[in-house]
Structures are given as C-alpha cells and as structure tokens.
N, C-alpha and C positions, 0 to 999 in steps of 0.2 A: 756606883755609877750605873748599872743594870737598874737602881732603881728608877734612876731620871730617866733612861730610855723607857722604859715603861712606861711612865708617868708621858712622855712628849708623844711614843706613838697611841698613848687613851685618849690625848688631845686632839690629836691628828685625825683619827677615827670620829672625834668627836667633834670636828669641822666639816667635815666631809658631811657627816650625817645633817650637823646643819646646813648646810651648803644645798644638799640637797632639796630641805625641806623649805626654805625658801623658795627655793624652784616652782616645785609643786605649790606651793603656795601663792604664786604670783600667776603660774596656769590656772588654777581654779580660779584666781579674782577675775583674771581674763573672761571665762567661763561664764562667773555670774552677771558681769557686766552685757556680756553677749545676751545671756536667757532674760534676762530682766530687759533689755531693749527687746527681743523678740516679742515677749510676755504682752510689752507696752503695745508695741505694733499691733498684737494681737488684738488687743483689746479694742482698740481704734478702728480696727475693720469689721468686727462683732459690732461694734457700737455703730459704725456707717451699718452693718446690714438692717441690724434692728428698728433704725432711723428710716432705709427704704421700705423695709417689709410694713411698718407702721402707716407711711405713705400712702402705701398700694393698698392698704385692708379700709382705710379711709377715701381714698379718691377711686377705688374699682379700677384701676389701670388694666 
C-alpha cells in the first residue's frame, strides 16, 4: 500500500508540474500575440515614415 501512495503523490507532483506549465505556456502565447501585434504596428509606422520622408526628398517640402 506505501507503494500506491507513492505512486499517487509522483502523480500529484506530476500534475501540479503540468498544471503549472500550461500556465506559463498560455502567458507566453499571450506574450507573442502582444509583440507580433506590436512588431506589425511597428512596421506600419516605419513604413508611413519612409512613405513621407520619400515625399519630402521629392517635392522639397
């Protein structure tokens, strides 16, 4: 019987541990979804500057 305890709390331990790591695994998707939308933004506003700066060196504004 001590051995099924053993056996039930490696299990236990070894819920927890998963339990855990989905956690963290679902903050980090959070994470990428965040920097990948920032990333995107980014790019969009580099791309409008490049689009005025190209404007200006053409028309002397």
């Amino acid at each position: 019987m001590a051995k099924k305890s053993e056996a039930q709390k490696a299990r236990e331990q070894a819920d927890a541990k998963l339990r855990e790591e989905r956690a963290k695994a679902t903050q980090r998707s959070g994470r990428t979804a965040a920097d990948e939308a920032w990333k995107e933004k980014l790019r969009q506003q580099q791309e409008e500057q490049d689009r005025r700066d190209t404007f200006d060196e053409n028309y002397d504004v």
